[in-house]
N, C-alpha and C positions, 0 to 999 in steps of 0.2 A: 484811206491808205490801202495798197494793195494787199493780195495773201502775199505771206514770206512762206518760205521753208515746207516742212513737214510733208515733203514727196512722200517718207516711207510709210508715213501713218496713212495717206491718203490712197497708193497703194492696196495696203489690207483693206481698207473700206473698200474699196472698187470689188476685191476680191471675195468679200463677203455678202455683198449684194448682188454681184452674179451668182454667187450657190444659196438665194434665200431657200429655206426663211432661215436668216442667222439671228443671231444676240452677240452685241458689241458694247463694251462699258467704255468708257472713257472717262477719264478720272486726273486728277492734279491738282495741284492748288489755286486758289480764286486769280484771274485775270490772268494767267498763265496763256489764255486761248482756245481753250475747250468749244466754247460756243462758235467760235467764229472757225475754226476747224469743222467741225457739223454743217455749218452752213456752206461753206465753199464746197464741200462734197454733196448738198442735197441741191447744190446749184444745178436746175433744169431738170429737176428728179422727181415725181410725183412724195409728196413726203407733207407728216404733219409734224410741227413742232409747239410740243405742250410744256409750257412750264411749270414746275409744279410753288407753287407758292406759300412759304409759310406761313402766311397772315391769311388766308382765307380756308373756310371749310371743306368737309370732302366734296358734300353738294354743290358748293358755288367752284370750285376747281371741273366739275364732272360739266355741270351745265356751260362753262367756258372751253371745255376741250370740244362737247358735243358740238356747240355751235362753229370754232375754228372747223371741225370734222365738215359739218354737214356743208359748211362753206366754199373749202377746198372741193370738196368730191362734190358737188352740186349735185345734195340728194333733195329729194321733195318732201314737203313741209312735215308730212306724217308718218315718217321715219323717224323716232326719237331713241333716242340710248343716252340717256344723261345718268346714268349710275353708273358703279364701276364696274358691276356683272357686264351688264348691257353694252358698254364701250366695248370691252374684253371680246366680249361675244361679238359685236363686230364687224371690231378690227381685225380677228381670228377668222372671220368668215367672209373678208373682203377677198374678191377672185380678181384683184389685179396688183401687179407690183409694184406696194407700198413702205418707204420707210417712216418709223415711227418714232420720235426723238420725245425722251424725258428729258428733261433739264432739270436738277436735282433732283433728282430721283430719291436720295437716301431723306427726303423730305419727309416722304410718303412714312417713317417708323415714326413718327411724332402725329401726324396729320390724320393718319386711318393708315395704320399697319396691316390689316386684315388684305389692302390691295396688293400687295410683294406676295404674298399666299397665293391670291386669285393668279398674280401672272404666273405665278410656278405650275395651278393647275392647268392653265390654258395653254401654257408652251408646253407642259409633259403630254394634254393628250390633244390636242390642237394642232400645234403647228408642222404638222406632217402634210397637212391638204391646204398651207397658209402660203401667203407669198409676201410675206412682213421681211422686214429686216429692222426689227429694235434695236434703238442707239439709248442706252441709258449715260446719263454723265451724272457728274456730280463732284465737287473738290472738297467735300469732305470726303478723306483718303479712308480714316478710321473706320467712317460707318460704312462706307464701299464695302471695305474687307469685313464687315461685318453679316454684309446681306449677301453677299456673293464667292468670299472663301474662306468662311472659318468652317468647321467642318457640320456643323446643325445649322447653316445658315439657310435661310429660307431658298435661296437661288445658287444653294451652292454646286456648280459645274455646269448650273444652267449657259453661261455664258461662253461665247465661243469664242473668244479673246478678251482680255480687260487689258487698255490701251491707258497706260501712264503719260501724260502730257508731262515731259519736262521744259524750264524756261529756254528760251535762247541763250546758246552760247555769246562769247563775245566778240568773237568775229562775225557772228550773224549780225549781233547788234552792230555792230562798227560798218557795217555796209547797208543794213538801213537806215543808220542815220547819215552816211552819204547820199543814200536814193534822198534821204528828208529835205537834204540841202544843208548838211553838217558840212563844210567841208574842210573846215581846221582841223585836223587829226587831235589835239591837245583839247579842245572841245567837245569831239566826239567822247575820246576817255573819259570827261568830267561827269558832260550825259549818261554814259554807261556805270561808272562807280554811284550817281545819282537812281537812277532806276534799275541795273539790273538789266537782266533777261525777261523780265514780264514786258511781254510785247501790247499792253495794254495801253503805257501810258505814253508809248510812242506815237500813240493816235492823237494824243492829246500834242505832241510835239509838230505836230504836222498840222494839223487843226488850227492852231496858235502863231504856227510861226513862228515856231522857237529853231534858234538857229546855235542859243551858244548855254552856258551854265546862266549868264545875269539873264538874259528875257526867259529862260523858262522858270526862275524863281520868281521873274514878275510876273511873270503872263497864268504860271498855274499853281501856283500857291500863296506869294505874297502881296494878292491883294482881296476886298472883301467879296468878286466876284470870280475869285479863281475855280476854275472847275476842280483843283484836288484840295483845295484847304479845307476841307470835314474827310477826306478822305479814309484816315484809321478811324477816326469815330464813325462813321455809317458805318463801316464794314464791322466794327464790332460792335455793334449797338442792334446791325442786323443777325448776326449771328448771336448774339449772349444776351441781349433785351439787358432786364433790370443790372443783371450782375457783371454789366462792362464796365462798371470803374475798378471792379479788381481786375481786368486783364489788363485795361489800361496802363492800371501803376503797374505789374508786372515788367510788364513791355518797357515803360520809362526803366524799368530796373536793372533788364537786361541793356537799352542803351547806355546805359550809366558805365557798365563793365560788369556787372553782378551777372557771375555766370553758374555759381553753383544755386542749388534747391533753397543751402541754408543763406548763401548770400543776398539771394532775390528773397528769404521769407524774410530778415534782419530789416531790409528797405522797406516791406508794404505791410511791415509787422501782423504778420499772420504767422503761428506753429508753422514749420516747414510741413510739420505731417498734412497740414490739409492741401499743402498746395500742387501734390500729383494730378488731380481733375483738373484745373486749369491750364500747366505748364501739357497735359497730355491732349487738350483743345486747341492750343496754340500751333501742336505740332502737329498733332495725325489732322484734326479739326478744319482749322486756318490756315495751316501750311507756311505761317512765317518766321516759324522757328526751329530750327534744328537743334537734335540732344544730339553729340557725339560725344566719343571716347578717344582715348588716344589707338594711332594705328595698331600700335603691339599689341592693345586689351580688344579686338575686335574679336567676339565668337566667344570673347568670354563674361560672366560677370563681373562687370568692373564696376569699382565706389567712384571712377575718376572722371562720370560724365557732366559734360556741360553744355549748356545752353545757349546758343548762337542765335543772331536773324538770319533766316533764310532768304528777306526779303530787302536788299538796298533802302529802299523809300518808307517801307516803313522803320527800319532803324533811323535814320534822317529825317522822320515827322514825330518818334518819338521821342528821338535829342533835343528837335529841336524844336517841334513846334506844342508838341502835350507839355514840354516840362517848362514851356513859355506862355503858355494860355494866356494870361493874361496882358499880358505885353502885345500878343498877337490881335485878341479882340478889343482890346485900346486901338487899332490901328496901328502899331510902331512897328511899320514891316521896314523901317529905314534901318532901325537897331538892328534890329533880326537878320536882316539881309548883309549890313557890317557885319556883323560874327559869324555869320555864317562861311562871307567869303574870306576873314579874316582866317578860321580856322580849319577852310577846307582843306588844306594838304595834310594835314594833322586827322582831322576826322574820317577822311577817306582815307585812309589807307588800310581799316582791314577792307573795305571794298576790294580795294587794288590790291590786296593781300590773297583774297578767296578767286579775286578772277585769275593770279597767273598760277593759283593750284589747279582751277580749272583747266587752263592752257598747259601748264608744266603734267599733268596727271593725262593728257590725251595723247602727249608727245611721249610721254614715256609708259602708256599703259601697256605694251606691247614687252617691256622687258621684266617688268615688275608686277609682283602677286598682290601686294597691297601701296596702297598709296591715299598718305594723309598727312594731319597733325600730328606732334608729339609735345607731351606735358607730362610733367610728375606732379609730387604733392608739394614739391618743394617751390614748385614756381618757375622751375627752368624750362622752357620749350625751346622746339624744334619746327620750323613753319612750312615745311615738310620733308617726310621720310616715307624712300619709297624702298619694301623689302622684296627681292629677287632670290632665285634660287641659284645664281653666280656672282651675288654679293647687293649691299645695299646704296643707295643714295640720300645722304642729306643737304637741306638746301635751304639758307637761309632768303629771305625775300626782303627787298626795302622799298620804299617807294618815293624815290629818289634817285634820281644822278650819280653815281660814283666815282670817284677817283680809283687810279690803280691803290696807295695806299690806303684806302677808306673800304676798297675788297681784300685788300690782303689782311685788314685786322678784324674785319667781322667772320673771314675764312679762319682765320688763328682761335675767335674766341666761339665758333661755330667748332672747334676741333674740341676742344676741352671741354664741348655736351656729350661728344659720343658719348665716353664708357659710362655715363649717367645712362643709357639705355643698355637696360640689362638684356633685353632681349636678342639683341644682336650679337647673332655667333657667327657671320661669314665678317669679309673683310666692305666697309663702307666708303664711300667715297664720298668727300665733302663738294660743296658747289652753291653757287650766288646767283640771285636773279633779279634784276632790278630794272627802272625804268632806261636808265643806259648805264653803261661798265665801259671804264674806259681802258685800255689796256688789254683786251678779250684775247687775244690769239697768246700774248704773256702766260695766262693764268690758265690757260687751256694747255699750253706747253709743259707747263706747272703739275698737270694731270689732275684739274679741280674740273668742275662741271661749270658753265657759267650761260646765263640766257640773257636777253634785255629785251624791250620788247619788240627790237625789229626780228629777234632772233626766232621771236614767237609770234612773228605774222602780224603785228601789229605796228601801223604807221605812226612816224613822230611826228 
C-alpha cells in the first residue's frame, strides 16, 4: 500500500536533518504508523534502523545493531563496537551524514537502562562535531514522557521535538479505502467504524482484497488462518507476558459498557484499588483506552472519569471474539459472523458516535474553547457540548436516518438536559447530527444546528 498523509510530520523531518545533528522522538500508539513514517522519510537516506527488542539481551541486541552497522557502512572486519559504549562512540564519531533510528526505544528501561545515560552523555558532550540525526520512537506514550520530559528524566530537553503520531482522520480513511477499491460509500463507513484510523490494518484490506464488511470478517478474522484473529492476544501477551489475562478481561469489561474503576473491578472481581497499574498500561502503555471526564470537569479534579476504547478493532475483538473464545476455536465463525452482522448497527454506533465528534469538533473548533462529552452522576448525557465565549452548543448524535419528527423529539428531549449542566452560564444552542436528517433547511430555520453526513464531507 502506498504512504498516505503526514506531509507535516515529514516536513519537520526534512527540516531537522538539514540542521543535524538533531534528536527527534516519535511516539503514538501501537500500529498507528510510527514505523512506516521513518521509513518513507529514510527512503534513499544513508540511515540505520535498530530495533530494540524485548526478548533478547543487551549483548545480543548490541552484537545485532553492530553487524546491521557494519553492513550498511561496509566497514572492514576489524572494526568491532558490539557494546553500548563502543556503538555510542561510534556513531558519535561517524564523519558523514547519518540517521539513526531506535525503534522502541523506551525498551532500553527494562533491558539495560544504563544506555538512556550513555546517550545523554554522548549527545551533551559529542554531538557538536556529529552529523547524526537520532529518530528515537516508541508507543509507549507513558514511558516516552518518562525518559524525555518529566523534569529528572534522563533525556529530559535533550530532544529537539517529540513528534505525537495521531490515527487518521475519517476522511483520510474514506479516501483510502477508495484508493483500496472500496467504492460503496455504505461500506467504506462499515470498514472505518470497524478499524478506525489505525492505518495498519488497511494494509491488511488491500493485501486481502477486502472490498466490503462480509470478506474482511472472512478474509481477516473469521477464519483459522486469518491474519488478525490472535490479534489483541499477541499484542498483549507481547507487551504484559504472564499478567495478560487480567488486561484481557479488563478490555472484555470495558467492551461489555463497564466504564467506571468500580464497574470494570465488580466484572474481573479484583478491589478497584488495585486496578490503577493496569487501566494506566491500557492507556498511556497500549494506547487503546481513553480515561475521560466530562467537558465541564476538564482542568479540574473530577470523580466523574471513564474509560473508553480508543481503539475500533480492539473494542470489536474484545465483544466479540475474547468474550467468544470458545465458539471461535471450535471453528463456528458461521455463528459469530450472524451476530455479528445481525448486531452491527447496534454495536457500531459508539463507533459512529466518536467519528462525527471527530468531524463535528474540526468543523467547529474554530468557534469553541472546549469541545467534548457530557455526563452526570445521574446517567443523563450529552453526545456533545461544545463551550464558546459567545455562547455554547449541544448536540445530540444517532446513527440512523431520521425523520423530520424523529429530529424534532430527540431536539425537545436534548432541550430538557441543558439546565442539568450547571456549568453553563452563556446562552446554548441545541442541534442533531445524524447519518441523514430529513427536513434540514426546516430545522435550521427553526435556529437548531443540524449535520448528516453529507453535510460533514462524507459520501452516502
Amino acid at each position: 500500500m502506498k504512504f498516505y498523509g503526514r506531509e507535516r510530520e515529514l516536513q519537520l523531518m526534512e527540516h531537522l536533518y538539514a540542521r543535524a545533528p538533531s534528536f527527534l522522538v516519535v511516539t503514538g500508539r501501537r500500529r498507528v504508523g510510527k514505523t512506516e513514517l521513518i521509513r518513507e522519510f529514510c527512503r534513499g537516506k544513508p540511515a540505520l534502523y535498530f530495533y530494540v527488542d524485548a526478548n533478547k539481551s543487551i549483548e545480543a541486541l548490541m552484537e545485532e545493531f553492530w553487524r546491521l552497522t557494519a553492513e550498511a557502512l561496509d566497514l572492514p572486519a576489524y572494526i568491532r563496537a558490539d557494546t553500548p559504549e563502543a556503538l555510542l562512540e561510534f556513531l558519535f564519531s561517524y564523519d558523514q551524514p547519518l540517521i539513526v533510528v531506535f525503534d522502541e526505544f523506551q525498551r532500553f528501561l527494562k533491558i539495560h537502562p544504563s544506555f538512556i545515560s550513555q546517550m545523554q552523555r554522548f549527545w551533551d558532550t559529542k554531538r557538536h562535531n556529529a552529523y547524526l540525526f537520532i529518530i528515537v520512537s516508541g508507543s509507549s506514550v507513558g514511558m516516552i514522557r518518562e525518559i524525555f520530559l518529566e523534569g529528572n528524566a534522563p533525556l529530559f530537553r535533550r530532544a529537539d521535538n517529540i513528534l505525537t503520531l495521531r490515527p487518521f482522520g475519517p476522511r483520510e480513511c474514506l479516501t483510502i479505502l477508495d484508493d483500496l477499491g472500496v467504492r460503496d460509500p455504505a461500506e467504506q463507513l462499515d470498514l472505518y467504524l470497524l478499524f478506525g484510523g489505525t492505518i495498519y490494518y488497511y494494509t491488511f484490506l488491500e493485501k486481502y482484497e477486502c472490498t466490503d464488511l462480509d470478506s474482511a470478517l472472512d478474509r481477516l478474522i473469521l477464519n483459522d488462518l486469518a491474519p488478525l484473529r490472535r490479534e489483541m492476544s499477541d499484542v498483549v501477551i507481547e507487551e504484559f507476558g504472564r499478567e495478560h489475562a487480567t488486561y484481557y478481561e479488563i478490555l472484555a469489561a470495558i467492551a461489555m459498557g463497564k466504564r467506571t474503576q468500580k464497574e470494570i473491578a465488580d466484572v474481573v472481581r479484583l478491589p478497584p484499588t488495585s486496578l490503577p497499574p493496569y487501566l494506566h498500561d491500557l492507556v498511556d502503555l497500549l494506547g487503546v483506552v481513553d480515561y475521560r471526564v466530562p467537558v465541564t470537569e476538564r482542568g479540574k479534579r473530577s470523580k466523574m472519569g471513564r474509560y473508553v476504547f480508543a481503539d475500533n478493532f480492539f473494542r470489536f475483538y474484545a465483544h466479540y471474539i475474547y468474550r467468544n473464545m470458545s465458539l471461535y476455536e471450535s471453528g463456528r465463525f458461521d455463528l459469530l459472523k450472524d451476530r455479528i452482522l445481525r448486531e452491527w448497527r447496534g454495536f457500531s454506533g459508539l463507533a459512529f458516535e466518536e467519528m462525527l465528534r471527530i468531524l463535528l469538533a474540526r468543523d467547529l473548533e474554530k468557534g469553541y474553547e472546549e469541545i467534548g462529552p457530557w455526563w452526570n452522576r445521574r446517567g443523563d448525557e450529552i453526545d456533545l457540548l461544545a463551550l464558546g465565549p459567545e455562547g455554547n452548543l449541544a448536540v445530540e448524535i444517532k446513527n440512523r436516518d431520521l425523520s423530520l419528527s424523529e429530529a424534532h423529539g430527540i431536539l425537545a428531549t436534548l432541550e430538557e438536559k441543558i439546565p442539568l449542566v450547571k456549568a453553563l452560564v452563556r446562552p446554548t444552542t441545541t442541534g442533531i447530527a445524524a447519518r441523514t436528517i430529513e427536513g434540514k433547511a426546516a430545522l435550521r430555520a427553526e435556529g437548531f444546528y443540524v449535520a448528516d453526513l453529507e453535510d460533514l464531507g462524507i459520501e452516502r
